[in-house]
C-alpha positions in Angstrom: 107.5 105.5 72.9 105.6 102.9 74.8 101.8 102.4 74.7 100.4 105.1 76.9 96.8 104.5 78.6 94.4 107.6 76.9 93.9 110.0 80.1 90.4 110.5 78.4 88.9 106.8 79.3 90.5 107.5 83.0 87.1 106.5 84.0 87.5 103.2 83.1 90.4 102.2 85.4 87.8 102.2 88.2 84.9 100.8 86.8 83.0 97.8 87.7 84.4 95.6 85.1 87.9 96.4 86.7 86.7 95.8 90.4 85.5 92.7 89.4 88.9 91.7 87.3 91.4 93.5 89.5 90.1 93.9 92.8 92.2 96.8 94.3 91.5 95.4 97.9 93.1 92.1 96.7 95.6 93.3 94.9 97.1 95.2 98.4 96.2 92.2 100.8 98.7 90.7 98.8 101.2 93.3 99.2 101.0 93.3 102.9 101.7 97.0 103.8 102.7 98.3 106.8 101.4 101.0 108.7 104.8 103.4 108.5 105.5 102.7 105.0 106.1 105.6 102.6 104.5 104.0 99.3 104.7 105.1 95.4 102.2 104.1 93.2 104.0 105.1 89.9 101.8 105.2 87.2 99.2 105.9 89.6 96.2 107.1 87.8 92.8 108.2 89.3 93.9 106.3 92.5 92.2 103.2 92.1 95.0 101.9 94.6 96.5 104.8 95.6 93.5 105.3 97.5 92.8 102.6 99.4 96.2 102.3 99.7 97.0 105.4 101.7 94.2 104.2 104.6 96.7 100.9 105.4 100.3 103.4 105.3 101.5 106.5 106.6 101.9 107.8 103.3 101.5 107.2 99.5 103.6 109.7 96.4 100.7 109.4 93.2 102.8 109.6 90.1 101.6 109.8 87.2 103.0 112.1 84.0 99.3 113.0 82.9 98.1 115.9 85.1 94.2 115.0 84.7 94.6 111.7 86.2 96.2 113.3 89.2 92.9 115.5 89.5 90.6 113.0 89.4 92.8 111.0 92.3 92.6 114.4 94.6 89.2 114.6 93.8 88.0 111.2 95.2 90.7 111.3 97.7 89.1 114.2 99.2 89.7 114.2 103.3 92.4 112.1 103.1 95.7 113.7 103.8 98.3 111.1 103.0 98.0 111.1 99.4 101.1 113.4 97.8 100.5 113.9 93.8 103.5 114.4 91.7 103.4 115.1 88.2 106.2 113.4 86.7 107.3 110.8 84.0 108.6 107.5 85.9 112.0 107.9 84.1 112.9 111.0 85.5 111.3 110.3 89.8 112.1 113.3 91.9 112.5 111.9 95.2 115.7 111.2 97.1 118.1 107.8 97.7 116.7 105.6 100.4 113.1 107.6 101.0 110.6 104.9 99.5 109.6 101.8 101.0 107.9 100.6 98.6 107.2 101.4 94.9 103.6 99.7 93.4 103.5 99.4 89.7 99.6 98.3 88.9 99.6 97.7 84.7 102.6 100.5 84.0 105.4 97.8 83.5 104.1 97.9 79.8 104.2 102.1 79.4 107.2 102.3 80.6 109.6 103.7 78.5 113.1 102.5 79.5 112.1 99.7 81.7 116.4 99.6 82.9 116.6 103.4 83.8 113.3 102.9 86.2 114.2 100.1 87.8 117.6 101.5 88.6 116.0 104.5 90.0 113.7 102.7 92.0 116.7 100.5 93.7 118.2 103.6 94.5 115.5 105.3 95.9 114.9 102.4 97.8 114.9 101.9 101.5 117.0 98.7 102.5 114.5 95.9 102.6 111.8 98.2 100.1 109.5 96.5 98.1 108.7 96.5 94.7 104.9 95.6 94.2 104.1 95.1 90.9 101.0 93.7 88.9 100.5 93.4 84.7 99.0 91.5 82.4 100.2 88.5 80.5 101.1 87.8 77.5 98.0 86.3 76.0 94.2 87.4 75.3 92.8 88.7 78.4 89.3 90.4 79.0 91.1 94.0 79.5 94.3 95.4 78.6 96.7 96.6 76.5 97.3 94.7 73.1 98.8 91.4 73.5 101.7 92.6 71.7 102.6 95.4 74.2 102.5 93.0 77.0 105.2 91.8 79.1 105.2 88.2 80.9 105.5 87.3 84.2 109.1 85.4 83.3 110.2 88.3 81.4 109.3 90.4 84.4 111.5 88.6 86.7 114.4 88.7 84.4 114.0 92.6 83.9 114.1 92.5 88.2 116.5 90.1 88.9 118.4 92.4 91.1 115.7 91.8 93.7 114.5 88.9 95.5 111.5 87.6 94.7 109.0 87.0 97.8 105.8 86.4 96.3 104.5 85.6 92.9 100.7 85.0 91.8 99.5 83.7 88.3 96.1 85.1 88.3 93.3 84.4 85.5 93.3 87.7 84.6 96.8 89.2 85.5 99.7 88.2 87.8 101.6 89.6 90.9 105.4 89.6 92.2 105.9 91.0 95.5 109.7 91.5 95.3 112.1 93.0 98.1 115.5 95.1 97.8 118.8 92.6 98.7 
């Protein structure tokens, strides 16, 4: 089973040391959503994009497969009605062919644990032209994050999404980005 972040320390993937590493805001400017797009944020977490997120789409799916994290997201998402939490585990996504336009994966590239099987699902689920958003951590000693060990590279990424075409990629200090598109 792949590393799994501990739903107790939920509290720290919003903190101030995160904000300052990860800034959620950048993170989506990035992205470049659109107004009408129907967003996943698998591996979503307390929200900590989810959340700010949902104010640039018409609507964003919170999936995580720990059921506290999903509370504390509702909780701080409270009067905002475009936020749907699903409790599931990102191998087994319960949505339909063609209904996503674009799936964000923000440090769950790692937990995943059959990286093939989610990554078919997500093509299939899929809009023509859909995004995949994704952001991890590399393969070296950062500030935050998983063990070095558990880590997956940026070139490694790629490789694992080679189906897709790549329309954006960032080599941050901290982390990197790929912005990559449904062929």
């Amino acid at each position: 089973m792949a590393h799994r972040f501990p739903g107790r320390e939920k509290d720290r993937l919003r903190d101030e040391r995160r904000r300052a590493v990860q800034p959620a805001e950048e993170m989506i400017a990035r992205m470049s959503p659109r107004s009408d797009e129907v967003c996943v944020d698998l591996g979503s977490g307390p929200g900590y994009v989810s959340i700010p997120l949902s104010r640039l789409t018409a609507r964003v799916i919170a999936l995580d497969i720990q059921r506290g994290m999903l509370e504390a997201l509702m909780d701080e998402a409270r009067g905002l009605d475009n936020i749907d939490p699903v409790v599931a585990d990102a191998g087994h996504i319960p949505l339909a062919d063609w209904s996503v336009d674009r799936f964000v994966l923000i440090n769950v590239l790692h937990e995943l644990d059959d990286v093939e099987r989610t990554i078919g699902d997500m093509s299939r689920m899929l809009r023509p032209g859909g995004r995949i958003s994704l952001v991890d951590f590399p393969r070296r000693p950062t500030s935050m994050g998983p063990p070095v060990e558990e880590r997956i590279d940026m070139d490694e990424a790629l490789e694992m999404f080679s189906r897709f075409r790549v329309i954006g990629r960032w080599e941050l200090s901290e982390y990197y980005q790929l912005e990559m598109e449904r062929t």
